[in-house]
ROKOLKE-194419 format. One record per residue (C-alpha): residue number from 1; residue in one letter; x, y, z. Coordinates in steps of 0.5 Angstrom, whole numbers, always signed. Example, Ala and Ser with C-alpha at 12.3 -4.5 7.8 and 13.67 -1.06 7.14 Angstrom:
  resi  resn      X      Y      Z
     1     a    +25     -9    +16
     2     s    +27     -2    +14
END
This chain:
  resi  resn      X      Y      Z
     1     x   +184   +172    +96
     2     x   +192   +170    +98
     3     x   +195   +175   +102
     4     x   +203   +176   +101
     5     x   +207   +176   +107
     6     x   +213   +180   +106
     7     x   +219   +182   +110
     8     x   +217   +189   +112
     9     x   +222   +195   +114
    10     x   +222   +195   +121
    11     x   +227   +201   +122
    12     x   +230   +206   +118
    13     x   +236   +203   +117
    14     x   +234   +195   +116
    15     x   +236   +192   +110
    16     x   +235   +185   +112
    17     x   +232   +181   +118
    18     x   +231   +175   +121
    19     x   +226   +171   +123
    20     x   +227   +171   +131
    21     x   +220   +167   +132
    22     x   +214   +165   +129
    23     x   +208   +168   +134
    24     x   +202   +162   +129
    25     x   +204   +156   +125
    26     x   +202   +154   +119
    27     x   +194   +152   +119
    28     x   +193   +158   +125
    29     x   +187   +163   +124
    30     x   +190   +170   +123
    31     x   +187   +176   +123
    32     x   +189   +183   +120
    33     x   +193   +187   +125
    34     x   +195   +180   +129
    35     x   +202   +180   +131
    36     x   +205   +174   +126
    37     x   +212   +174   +128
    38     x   +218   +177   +132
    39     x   +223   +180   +127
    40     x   +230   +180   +129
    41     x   +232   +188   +126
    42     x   +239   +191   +126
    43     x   +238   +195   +132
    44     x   +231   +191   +136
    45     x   +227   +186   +136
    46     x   +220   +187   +134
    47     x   +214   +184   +131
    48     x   +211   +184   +125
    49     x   +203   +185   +124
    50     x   +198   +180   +119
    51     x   +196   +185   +113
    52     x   +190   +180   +112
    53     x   +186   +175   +114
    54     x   +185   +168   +113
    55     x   +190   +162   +115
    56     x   +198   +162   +116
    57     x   +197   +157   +109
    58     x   +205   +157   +109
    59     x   +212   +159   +112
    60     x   +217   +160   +107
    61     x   +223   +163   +112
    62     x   +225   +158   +118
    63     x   +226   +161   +125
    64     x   +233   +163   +125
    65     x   +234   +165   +118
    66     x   +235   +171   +115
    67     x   +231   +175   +109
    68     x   +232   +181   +105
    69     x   +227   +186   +105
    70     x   +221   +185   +100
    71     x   +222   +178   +100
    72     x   +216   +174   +100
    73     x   +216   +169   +107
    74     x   +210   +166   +108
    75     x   +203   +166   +105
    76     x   +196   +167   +109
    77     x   +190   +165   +105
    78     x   +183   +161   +105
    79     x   +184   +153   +108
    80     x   +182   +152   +101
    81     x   +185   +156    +97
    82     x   +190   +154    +91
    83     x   +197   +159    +94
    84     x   +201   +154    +87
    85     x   +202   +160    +84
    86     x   +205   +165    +90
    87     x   +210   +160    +93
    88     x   +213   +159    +85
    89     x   +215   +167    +88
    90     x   +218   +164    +93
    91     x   +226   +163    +93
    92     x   +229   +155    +95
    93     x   +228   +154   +101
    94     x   +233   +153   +106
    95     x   +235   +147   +110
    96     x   +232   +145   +116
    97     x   +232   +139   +121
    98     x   +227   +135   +121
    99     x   +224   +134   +129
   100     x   +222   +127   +130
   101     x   +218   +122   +135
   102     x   +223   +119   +140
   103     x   +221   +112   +137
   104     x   +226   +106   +136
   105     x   +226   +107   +129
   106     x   +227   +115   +127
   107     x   +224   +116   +121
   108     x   +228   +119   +115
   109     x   +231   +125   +116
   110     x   +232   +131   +110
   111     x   +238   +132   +107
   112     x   +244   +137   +111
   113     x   +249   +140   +108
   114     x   +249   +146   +112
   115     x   +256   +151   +113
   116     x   +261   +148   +118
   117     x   +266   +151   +122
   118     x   +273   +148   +121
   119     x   +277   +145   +126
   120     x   +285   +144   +125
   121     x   +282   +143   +117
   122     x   +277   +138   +119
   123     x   +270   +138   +120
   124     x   +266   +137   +127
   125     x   +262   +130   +129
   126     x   +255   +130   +127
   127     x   +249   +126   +129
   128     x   +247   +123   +121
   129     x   +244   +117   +119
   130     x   +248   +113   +114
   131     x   +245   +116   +109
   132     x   +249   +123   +111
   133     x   +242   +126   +114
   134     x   +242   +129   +121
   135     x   +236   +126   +126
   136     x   +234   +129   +132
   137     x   +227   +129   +137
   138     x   +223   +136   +137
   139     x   +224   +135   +145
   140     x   +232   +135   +144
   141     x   +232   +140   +139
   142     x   +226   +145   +144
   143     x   +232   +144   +149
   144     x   +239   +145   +144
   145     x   +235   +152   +141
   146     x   +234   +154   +148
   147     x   +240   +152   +151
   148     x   +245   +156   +145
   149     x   +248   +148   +143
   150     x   +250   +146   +136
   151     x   +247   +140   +133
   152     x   +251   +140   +128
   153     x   +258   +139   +134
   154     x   +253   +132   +138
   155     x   +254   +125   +137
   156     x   +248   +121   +138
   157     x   +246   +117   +142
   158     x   +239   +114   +141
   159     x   +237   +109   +135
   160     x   +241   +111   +129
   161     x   +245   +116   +132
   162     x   +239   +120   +133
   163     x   +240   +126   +138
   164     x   +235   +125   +144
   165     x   +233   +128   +151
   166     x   +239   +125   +155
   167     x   +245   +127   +149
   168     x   +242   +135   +151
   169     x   +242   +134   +159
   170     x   +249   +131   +158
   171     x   +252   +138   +155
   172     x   +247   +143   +159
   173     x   +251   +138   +165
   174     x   +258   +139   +163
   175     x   +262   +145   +164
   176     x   +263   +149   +157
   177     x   +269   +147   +155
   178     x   +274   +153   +152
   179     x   +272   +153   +144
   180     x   +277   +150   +139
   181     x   +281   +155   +135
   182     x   +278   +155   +127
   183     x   +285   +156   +123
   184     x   +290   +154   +119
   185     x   +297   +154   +121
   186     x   +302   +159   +119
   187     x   +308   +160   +122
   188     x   +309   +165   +127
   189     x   +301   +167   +125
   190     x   +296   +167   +132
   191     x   +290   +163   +132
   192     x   +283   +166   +130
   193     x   +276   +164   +129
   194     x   +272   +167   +125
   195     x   +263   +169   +128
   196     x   +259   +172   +123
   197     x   +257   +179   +125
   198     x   +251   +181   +128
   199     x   +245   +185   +124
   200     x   +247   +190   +129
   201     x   +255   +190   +129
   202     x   +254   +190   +121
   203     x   +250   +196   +121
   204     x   +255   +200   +127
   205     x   +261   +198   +121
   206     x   +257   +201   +115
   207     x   +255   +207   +120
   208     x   +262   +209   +122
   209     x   +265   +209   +115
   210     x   +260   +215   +113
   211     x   +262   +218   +118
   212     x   +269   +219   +121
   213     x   +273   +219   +113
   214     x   +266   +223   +111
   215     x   +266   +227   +116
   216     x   +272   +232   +118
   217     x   +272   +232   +125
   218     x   +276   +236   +130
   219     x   +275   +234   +138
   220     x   +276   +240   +143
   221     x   +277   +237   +151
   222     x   +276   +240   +157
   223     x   +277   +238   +165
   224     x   +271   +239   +170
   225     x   +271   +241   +176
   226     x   +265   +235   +179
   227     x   +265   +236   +187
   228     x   +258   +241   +187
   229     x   +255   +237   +181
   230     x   +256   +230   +186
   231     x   +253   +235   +193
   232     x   +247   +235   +189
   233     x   +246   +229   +186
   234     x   +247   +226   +194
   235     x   +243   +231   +196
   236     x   +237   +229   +191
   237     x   +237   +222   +192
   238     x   +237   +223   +200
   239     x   +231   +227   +200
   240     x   +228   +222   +195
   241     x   +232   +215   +194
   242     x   +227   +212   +188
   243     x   +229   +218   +184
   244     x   +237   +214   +183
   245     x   +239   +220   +179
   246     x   +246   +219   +177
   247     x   +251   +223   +175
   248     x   +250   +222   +167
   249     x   +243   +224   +167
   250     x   +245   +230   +171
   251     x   +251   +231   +164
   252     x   +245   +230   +160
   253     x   +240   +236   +162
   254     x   +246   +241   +163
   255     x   +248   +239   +155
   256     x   +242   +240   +153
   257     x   +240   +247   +158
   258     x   +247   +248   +154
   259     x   +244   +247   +147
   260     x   +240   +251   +148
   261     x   +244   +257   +148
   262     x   +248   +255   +143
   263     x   +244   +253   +137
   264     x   +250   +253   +133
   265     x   +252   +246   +136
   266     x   +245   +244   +136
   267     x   +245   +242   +128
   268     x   +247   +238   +122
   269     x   +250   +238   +116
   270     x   +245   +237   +111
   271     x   +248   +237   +104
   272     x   +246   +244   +101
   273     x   +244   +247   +108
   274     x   +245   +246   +115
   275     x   +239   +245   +120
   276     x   +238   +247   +127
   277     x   +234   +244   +132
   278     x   +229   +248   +136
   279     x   +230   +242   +142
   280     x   +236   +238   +145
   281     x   +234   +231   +143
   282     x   +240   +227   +146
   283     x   +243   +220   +145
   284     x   +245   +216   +150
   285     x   +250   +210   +148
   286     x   +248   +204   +152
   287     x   +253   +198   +150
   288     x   +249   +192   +149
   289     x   +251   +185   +147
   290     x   +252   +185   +140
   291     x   +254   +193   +140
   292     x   +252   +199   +141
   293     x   +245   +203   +141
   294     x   +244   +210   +142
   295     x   +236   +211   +145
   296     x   +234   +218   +144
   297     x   +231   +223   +151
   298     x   +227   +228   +146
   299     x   +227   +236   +149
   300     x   +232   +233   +154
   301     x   +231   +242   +156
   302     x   +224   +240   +158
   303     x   +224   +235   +163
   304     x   +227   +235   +169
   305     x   +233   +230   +172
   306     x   +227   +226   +174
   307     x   +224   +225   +168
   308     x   +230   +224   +165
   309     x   +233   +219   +170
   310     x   +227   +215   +170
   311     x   +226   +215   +162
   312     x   +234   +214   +161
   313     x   +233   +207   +166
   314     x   +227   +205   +162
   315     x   +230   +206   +154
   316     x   +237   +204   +157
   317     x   +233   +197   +159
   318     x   +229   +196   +154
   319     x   +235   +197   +149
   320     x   +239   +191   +153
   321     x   +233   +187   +151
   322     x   +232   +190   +144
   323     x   +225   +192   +145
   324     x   +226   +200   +143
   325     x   +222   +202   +137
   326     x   +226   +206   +131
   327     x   +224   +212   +134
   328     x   +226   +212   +140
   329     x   +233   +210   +138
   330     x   +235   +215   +132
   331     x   +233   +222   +130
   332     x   +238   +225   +136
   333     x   +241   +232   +135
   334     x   +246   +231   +139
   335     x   +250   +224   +143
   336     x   +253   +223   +150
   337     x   +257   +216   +150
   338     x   +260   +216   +158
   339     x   +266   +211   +159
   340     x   +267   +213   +166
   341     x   +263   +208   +170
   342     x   +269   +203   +166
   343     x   +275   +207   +169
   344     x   +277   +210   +162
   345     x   +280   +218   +163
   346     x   +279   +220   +156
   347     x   +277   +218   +150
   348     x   +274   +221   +143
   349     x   +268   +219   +140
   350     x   +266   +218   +133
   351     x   +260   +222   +131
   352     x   +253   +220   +129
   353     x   +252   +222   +122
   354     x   +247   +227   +121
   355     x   +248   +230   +128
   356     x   +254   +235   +129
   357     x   +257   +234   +136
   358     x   +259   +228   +141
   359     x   +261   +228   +147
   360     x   +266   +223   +150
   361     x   +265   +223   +158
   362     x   +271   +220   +162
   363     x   +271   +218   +170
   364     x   +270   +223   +175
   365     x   +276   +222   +181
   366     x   +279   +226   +186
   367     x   +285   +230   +184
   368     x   +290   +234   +186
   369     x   +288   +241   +184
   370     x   +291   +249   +184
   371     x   +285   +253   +188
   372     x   +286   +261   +190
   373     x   +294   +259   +191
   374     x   +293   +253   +194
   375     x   +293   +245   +192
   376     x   +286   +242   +194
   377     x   +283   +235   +192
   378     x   +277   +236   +188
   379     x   +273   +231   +183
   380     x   +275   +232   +176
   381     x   +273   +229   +170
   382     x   +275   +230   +162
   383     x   +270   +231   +157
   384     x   +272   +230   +149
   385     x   +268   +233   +143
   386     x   +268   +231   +137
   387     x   +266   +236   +132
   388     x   +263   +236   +125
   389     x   +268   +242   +121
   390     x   +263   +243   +117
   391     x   +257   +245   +122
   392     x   +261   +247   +128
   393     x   +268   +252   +128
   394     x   +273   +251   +133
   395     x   +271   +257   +137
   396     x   +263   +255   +137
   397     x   +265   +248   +140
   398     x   +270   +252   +145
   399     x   +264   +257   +148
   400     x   +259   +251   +148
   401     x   +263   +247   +152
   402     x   +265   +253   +156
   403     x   +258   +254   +158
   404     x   +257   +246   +159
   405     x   +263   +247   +164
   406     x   +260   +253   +167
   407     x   +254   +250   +169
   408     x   +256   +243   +171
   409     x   +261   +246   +175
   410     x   +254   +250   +178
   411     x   +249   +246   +178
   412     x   +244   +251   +181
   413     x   +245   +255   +174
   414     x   +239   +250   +172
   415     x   +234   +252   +177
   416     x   +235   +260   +175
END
């Protein structure tokens, strides 16, 4: 019997996704459990699993093209089967090039009417046939997709105005040029194109919209003193330079030994009831291309600066590639976004929901500063919190940064 293939729910926060690569082609062999396709989530890229056996009798969503959850996508079946009644389910197809030979006479290609950026109120050149279809070769369209080129922006050179293999080569060539403003001219109105936002940017945008009008926050800062903190990161890095310790994940272990004494911060309004968390799972934003993703180091308590500088490196490059697995990068009792390394002083972070508290770390530098009567230079550094008022008291969220402090100032507290 025909097995449905359906755009799956890979994250806790994915409403729709996008076909990033298909891993069979249509007439493979499938097996229950084998990989079937790379799916493109709002937050990684992660494959999707066959759930029958049989063969790939039919693709329904292209490479490249989205699908909202439950959507029927593609159907593994027999090689003989009859699968008339499923694709009836299945939604138009969208269009598609058609790749071709690189004969002397294309072939017909199908009809294109795809969206196209306007420039000045007028539409790009395309490569089409008389007929108003585009044609293009399975090598120059292998070699456009790789490249990021627009085939919709080429004219062709080949027989009919086709795209070939020299018209890819001469754009991978060229310098790119800078890219022509999509507007209309209103006096005095700046010129602006307009991109479509990423799953992730659309996501971050839903996100922050329950949480800063929702959440009533209140931001508490505070300057640390960071010159025995850097002694003992140089000390450690001295006796084993593998380790790399950095100067957040030494931030990250002391807020999470401070969590620990106060519980308080560590939880999260939960309609009725507020919840705290027996361990300090700490997010770590790291800034990726289409945005901002915050992998998590589970009971940051209790594991050591290694362990946790060497679990930050790992999560950090994997969710630059967009290989993090949903629960590596949701469920955080607490987040720590860190823009010193940019050269920002101070800034306010906005909270996570659920979680109750953010701390926005700023740039460590050296500073003129008042010790015992007398003017020294010292690392300091600023750290903001944002508070959830409805968890987290301003008196709460002061005592926890006073220990924070405390400890980041005297870093031996965390081997006592």
């Amino acid at each position: 019997m025909a097995t449905k293939v359906i755009m799956p729910k890979l994250s806790p926060t994915m409403e729709e996704g996008q076909i990033s690569r298909w891993l069979k082609k249509e007439g493979d062999k499938v097996s229950m459990g084998e990989p079937l396709a790379e799916i493109d989530t709002d937050k990684a890229t992660m494959e999707m699993q066959a759930l029958g056996n049989g063969v790939l009798r039919k693709i329904l969503i292209n490479e490249g093209q989205s699908a909202p959850l439950g959507q029927l996508i593609a159907v593994i079946g027999e090689p003989d089967e009859d699968i008339a009644s499923l694709l009836s389910e299945a939604p138009p197809a969208l269009p598609q090039l058609e790749e071709q030979k690189e004969t002397d006479e294309p072939p017909p290609a199908p009809d294109l009417k795809p969206p196209q950026p306007q420039v000045n109120g007028r539409q790009p050149q395309a490569a089409a046939s008389d007929s108003g279809r585009m044609i293009v070769s399975p090598l120059a369209a292998r070699m456009a997709a790789e490249a990021g080129i627009d085939l919709r922006s080429l004219q062709g050179s080949g027989p009919g105005g086709r795209i070939i293999k020299r018209d890819i080569e001469a754009v991978i060539s060229k310098p790119a040029p800078a890219p022509a403003p999509s507007y209309v001219q209103h006096a005095g109105a700046a010129a602006y194109r307009d991109e479509p936002a990423s799953q992730i940017r659309q996501t971050i945008a839903k996100r922050l919209v329950t949480s800063l009008g929702p959440v009533p926050h209140f931001f508490l800062t505070t300057e640390i003193e960071m010159d025995r903190a850097a002694e003992m990161r140089k000390g450690i890095n001295a006796l084993d330079p593998d380790l790399k310790i950095s100067i957040n994940d030494i931030i990250i272990k002391v807020a999470a030994a401070a969590l620990v004494q106060h519980p308080q911060v560590n939880a999260s309004f939960q309609e009725k009831i507020v919840r705290y968390y027996e361990q300090a799972d700490i997010g770590v934003a790291v800034a990726i291309e289409d945005g901002l993703i915050t992998p998590v180091v589970r009971a940051a308590n209790q594991k050591s600066l290694s362990q946790i500088a060497a679990e930050v490196r790992e999560l950090a490059e994997r969710a630059r590639s967009k290989r993090l697995k949903p629960e590596e990068y949701t469920g955080a009792t607490f987040s720590i976004s860190n823009l010193g390394m940019f050269g920002i002083d101070e800034f306010t972070a906005v909270i996570n929901p659920p979680e109750g508290a953010i701390l926005a770390v700023g740039a460590m530098s050296a500073k003129p500063v008042v010790r015992d009567n007398e003017i020294v230079i010292r690392q300091m550094m600023r750290v903001t919190m944002s508070c959830d008022h409805r968890v987290i008291d301003g008196a709460t969220g002061a005592k926890f940064l006073q220990t924070f402090k405390k400890i980041l100032e005297n870093p031996l507290y965390l081997v006592v």
